[in-house]
C-alpha positions as a Markdown table, in Angstrom:
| # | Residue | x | y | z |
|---|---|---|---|---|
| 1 | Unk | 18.8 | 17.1 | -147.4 |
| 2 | Unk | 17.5 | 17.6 | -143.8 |
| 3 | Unk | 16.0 | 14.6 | -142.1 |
| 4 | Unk | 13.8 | 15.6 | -139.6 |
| 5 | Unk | 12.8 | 13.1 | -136.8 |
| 6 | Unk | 9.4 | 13.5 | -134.9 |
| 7 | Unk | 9.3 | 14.9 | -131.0 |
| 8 | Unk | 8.9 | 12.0 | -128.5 |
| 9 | Unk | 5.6 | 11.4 | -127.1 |
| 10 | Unk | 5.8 | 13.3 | -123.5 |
| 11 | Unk | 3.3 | 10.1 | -122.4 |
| 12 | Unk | 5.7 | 7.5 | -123.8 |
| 13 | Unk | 8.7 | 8.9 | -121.9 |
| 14 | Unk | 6.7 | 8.7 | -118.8 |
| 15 | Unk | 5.8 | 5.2 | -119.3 |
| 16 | Unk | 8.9 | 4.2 | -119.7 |
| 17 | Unk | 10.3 | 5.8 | -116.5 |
| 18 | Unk | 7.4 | 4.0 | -115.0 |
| 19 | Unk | 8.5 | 0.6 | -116.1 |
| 20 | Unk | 11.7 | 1.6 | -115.4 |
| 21 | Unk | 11.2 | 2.3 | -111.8 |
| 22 | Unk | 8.5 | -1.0 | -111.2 |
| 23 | Unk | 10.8 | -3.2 | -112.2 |
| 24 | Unk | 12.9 | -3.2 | -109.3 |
| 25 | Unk | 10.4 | -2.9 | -107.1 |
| 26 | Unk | 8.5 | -6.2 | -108.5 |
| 27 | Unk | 11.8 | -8.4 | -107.2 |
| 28 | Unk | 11.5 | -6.6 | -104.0 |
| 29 | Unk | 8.6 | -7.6 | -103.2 |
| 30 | Unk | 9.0 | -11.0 | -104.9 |
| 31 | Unk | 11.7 | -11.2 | -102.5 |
| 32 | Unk | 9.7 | -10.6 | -99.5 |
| 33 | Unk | 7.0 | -13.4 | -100.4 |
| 34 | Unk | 9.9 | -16.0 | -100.6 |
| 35 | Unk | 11.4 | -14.5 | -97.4 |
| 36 | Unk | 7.5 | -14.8 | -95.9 |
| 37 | Unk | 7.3 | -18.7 | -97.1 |
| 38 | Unk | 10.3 | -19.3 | -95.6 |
| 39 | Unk | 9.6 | -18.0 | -92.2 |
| 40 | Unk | 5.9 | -19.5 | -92.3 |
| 41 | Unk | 7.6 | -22.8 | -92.5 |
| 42 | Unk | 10.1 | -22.2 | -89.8 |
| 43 | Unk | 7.0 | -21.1 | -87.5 |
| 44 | Unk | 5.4 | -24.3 | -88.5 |
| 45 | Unk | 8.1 | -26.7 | -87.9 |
| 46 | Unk | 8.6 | -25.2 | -84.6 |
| 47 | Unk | 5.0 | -25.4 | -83.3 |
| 48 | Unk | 5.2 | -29.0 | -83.2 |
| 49 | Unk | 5.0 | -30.6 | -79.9 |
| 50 | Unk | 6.9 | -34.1 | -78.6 |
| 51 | Unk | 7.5 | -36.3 | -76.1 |
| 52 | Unk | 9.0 | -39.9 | -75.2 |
| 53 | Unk | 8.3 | -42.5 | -73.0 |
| 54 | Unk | 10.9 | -45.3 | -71.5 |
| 55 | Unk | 10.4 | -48.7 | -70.7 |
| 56 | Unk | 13.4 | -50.2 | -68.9 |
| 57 | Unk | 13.9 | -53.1 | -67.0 |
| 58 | Unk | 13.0 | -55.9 | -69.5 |
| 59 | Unk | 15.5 | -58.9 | -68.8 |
| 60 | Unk | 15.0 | -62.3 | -69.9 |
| 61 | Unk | 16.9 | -65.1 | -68.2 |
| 62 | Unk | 17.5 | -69.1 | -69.2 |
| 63 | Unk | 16.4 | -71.9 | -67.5 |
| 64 | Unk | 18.6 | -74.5 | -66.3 |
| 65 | Unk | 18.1 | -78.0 | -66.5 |
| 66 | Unk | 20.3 | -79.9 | -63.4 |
| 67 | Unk | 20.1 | -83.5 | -62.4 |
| 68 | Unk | 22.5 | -84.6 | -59.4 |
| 69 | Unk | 22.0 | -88.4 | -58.3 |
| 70 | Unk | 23.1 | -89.0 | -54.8 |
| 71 | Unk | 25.7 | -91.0 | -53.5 |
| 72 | Unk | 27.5 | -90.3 | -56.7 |
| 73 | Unk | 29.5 | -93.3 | -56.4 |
| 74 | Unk | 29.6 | -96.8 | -55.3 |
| 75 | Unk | 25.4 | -96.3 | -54.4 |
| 76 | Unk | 25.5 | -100.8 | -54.5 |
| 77 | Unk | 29.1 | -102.6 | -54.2 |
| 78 | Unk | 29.8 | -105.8 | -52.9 |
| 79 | Unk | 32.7 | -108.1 | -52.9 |
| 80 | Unk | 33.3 | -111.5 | -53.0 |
| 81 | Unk | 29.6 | -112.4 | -54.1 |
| 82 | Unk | 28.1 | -116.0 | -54.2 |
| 83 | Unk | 25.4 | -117.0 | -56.0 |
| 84 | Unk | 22.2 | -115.9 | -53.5 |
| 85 | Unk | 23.6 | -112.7 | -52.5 |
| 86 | Unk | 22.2 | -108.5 | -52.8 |
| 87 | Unk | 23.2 | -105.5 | -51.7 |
| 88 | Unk | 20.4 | -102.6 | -51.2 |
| 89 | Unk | 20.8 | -99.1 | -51.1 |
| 90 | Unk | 18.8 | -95.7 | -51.7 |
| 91 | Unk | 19.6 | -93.2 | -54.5 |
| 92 | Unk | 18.4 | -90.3 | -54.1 |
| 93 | Unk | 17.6 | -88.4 | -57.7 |
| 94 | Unk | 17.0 | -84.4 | -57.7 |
| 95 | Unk | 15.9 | -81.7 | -59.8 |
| 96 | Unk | 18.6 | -78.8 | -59.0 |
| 97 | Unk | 17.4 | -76.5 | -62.1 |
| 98 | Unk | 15.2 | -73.9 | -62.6 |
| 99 | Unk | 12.5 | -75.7 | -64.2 |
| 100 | Unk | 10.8 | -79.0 | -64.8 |
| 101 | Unk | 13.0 | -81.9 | -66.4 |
| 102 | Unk | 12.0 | -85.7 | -67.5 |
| 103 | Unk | 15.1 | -88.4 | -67.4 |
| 104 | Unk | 16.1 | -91.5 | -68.5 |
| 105 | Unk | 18.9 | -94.1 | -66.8 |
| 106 | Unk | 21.2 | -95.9 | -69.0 |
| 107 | Unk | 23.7 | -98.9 | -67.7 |
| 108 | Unk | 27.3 | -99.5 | -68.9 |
| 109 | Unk | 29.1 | -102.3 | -67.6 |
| 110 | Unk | 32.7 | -103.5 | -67.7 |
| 111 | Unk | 32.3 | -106.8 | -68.8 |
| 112 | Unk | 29.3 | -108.7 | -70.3 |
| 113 | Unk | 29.8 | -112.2 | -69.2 |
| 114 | Unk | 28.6 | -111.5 | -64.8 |
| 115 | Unk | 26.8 | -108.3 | -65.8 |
| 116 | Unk | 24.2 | -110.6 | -67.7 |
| 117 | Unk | 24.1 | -112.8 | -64.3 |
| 118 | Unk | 23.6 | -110.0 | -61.8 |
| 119 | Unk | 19.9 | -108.7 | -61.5 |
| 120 | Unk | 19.5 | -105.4 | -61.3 |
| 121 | Unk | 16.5 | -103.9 | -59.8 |
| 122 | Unk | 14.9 | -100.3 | -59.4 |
| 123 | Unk | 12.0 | -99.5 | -57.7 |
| 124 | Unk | 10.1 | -96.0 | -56.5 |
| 125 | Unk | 8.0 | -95.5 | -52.7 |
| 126 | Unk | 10.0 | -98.4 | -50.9 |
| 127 | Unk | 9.7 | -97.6 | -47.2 |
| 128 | Unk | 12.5 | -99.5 | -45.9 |
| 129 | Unk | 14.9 | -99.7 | -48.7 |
| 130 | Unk | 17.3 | -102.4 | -47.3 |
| 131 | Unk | 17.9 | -106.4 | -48.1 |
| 132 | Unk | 15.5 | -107.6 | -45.6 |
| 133 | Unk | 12.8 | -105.1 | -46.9 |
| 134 | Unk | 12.9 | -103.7 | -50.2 |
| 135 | Unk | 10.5 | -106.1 | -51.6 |
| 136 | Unk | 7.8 | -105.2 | -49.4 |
| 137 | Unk | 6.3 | -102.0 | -50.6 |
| 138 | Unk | 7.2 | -99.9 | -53.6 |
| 139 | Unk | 6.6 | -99.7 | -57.5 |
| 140 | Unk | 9.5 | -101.9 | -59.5 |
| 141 | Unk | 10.8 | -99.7 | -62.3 |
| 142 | Unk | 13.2 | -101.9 | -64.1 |
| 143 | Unk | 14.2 | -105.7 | -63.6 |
| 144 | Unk | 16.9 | -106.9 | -65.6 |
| 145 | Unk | 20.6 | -108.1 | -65.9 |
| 146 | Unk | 23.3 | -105.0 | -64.9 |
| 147 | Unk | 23.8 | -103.4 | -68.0 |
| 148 | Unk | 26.4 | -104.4 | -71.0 |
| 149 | Unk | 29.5 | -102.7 | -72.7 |
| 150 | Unk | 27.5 | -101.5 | -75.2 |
| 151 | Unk | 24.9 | -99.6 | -72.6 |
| 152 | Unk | 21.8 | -101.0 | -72.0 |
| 153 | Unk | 18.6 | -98.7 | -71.1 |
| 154 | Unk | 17.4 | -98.9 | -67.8 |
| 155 | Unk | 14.6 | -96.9 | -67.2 |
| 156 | Unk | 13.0 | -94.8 | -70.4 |
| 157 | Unk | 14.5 | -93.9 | -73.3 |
| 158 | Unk | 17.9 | -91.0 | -73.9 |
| 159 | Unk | 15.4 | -90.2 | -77.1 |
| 160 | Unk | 14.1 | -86.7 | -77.0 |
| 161 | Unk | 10.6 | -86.0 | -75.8 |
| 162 | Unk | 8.5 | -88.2 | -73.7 |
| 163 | Unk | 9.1 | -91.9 | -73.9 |
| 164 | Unk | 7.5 | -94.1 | -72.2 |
| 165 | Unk | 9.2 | -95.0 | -69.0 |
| 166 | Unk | 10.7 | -91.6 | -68.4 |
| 167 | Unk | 10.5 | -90.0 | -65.0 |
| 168 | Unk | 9.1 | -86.5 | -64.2 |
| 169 | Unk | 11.3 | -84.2 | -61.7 |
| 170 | Unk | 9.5 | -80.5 | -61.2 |
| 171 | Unk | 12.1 | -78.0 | -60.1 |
| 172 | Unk | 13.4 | -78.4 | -56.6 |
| 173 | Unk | 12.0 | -81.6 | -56.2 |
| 174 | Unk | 14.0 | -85.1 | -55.9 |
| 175 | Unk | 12.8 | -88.6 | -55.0 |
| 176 | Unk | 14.7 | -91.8 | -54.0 |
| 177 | Unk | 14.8 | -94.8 | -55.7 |
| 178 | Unk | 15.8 | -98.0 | -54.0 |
| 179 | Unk | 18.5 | -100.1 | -55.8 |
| 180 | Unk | 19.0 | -103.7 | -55.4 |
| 181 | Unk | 21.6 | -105.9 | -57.4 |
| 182 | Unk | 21.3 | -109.9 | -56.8 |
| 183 | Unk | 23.6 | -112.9 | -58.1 |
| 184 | Unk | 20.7 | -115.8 | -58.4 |
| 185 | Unk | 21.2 | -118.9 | -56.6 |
| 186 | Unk | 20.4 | -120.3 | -60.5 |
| 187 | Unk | 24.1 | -118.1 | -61.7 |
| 188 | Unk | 26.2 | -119.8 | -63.7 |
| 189 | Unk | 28.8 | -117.2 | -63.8 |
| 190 | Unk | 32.9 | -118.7 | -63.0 |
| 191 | Unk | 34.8 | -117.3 | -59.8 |
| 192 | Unk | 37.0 | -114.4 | -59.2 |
| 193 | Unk | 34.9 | -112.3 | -62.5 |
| 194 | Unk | 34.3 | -108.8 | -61.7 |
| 195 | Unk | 32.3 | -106.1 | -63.5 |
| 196 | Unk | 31.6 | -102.9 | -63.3 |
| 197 | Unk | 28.2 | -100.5 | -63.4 |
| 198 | Unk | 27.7 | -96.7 | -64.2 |
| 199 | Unk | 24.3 | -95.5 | -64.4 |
| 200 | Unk | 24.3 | -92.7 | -65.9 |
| 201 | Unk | 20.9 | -90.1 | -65.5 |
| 202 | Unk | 20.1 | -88.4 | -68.8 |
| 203 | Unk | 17.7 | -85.3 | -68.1 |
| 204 | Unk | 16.2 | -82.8 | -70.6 |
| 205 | Unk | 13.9 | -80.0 | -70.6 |
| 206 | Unk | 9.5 | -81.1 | -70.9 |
| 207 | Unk | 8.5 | -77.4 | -71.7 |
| 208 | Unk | 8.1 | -77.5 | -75.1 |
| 209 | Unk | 9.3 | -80.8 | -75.7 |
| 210 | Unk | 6.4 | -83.4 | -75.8 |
């Protein structure tokens, strides 16, 4: 038995060389969009423009807050006292900082028993600050026994922020303060009893500290 198979279509066979020979050119030029894309994105990314600006120079410094009382030491001494005696001296108080300060004096004493017997007394704008004349002009700040052991305050308060009392120092500034320290005629106080006084100046900052 003879099988006899039809004759290819001459059209089919062409068709199929034509697919044949389109596929390869389809990922060719699929190729060649994706290569396009790409370099359309590179263009775009380099088109872009920039620039910076510097600021330099921006420093920030502390203040400082600096009391200095002056003498340092012995500012009122005196020795062999009987009752109706003083000594009188200036202090002079200064703002050495950077900015504005407000302080406060404190007293610690030695002993309690002549400390309570010896009048202390601070005063501001004395013209002639001396034993003949301190009394004469001036604006008394404290008035009151020496100081104790356990510290006593003298003129406004250590607390912080404005208390009343408290003296104001702008920065550079000082004033002087005359100090006088009496044994009453009235004292009551035995002989040969010695105590002794350290005032101590407690500044703080008034910017931002009411």
């Amino acid at each position: 038995m003879t099988t006899t198979f039809p004759a290819p279509d001459p059209a089919t066979r062409a068709d199929g060389r034509r697919r044949r020979t389109l596929t390869p050119l389809r990922v060719v030029m699929s190729a060649a969009v994706v290569l396009l894309a790409a370099g359309a994105l590179t263009i775009t990314s380099l088109a872009l423009f920039t620039d910076t600006a510097t600021v330099t120079n921006n420093t920030f410094t502390t203040g400082t807050v600096d009391i200095n009382a002056t003498p340092a030491t012995a500012v009122v001494s005196a020795a062999a006292m009987v009752p109706g005696d003083q000594d009188t001296a200036p202090l002079t108080v200064s703002n050495d900082g950077t900015i504005d300060l407000r302080y406060a004096v404190e007293s610690t004493t030695t002993e309690d028993v002549l400390a309570a017997e010896l009048v202390l007394t601070i005063k501001s704008g004395v013209t002639s600050c001396t034993d003949a004349n301190w009394t004469a002009t001036g604006t008394t700040l404290y008035s009151g026994q020496l100081g104790s052991t356990s510290t006593d305050a003298i003129i406004g308060s250590a607390a912080t922020g404005a208390d009343a009392g408290d003296r104001t120092l702008t920065a550079g500034t000082s004033e002087v303060l005359c100090i006088n320290v009496t044994l009453p005629i009235s004292a009551t106080v035995g002989q040969g009893v010695t105590t002794t006084a350290t005032l101590e100046f407690l500044a703080e900052q008034t910017a931002n500290n009411p």
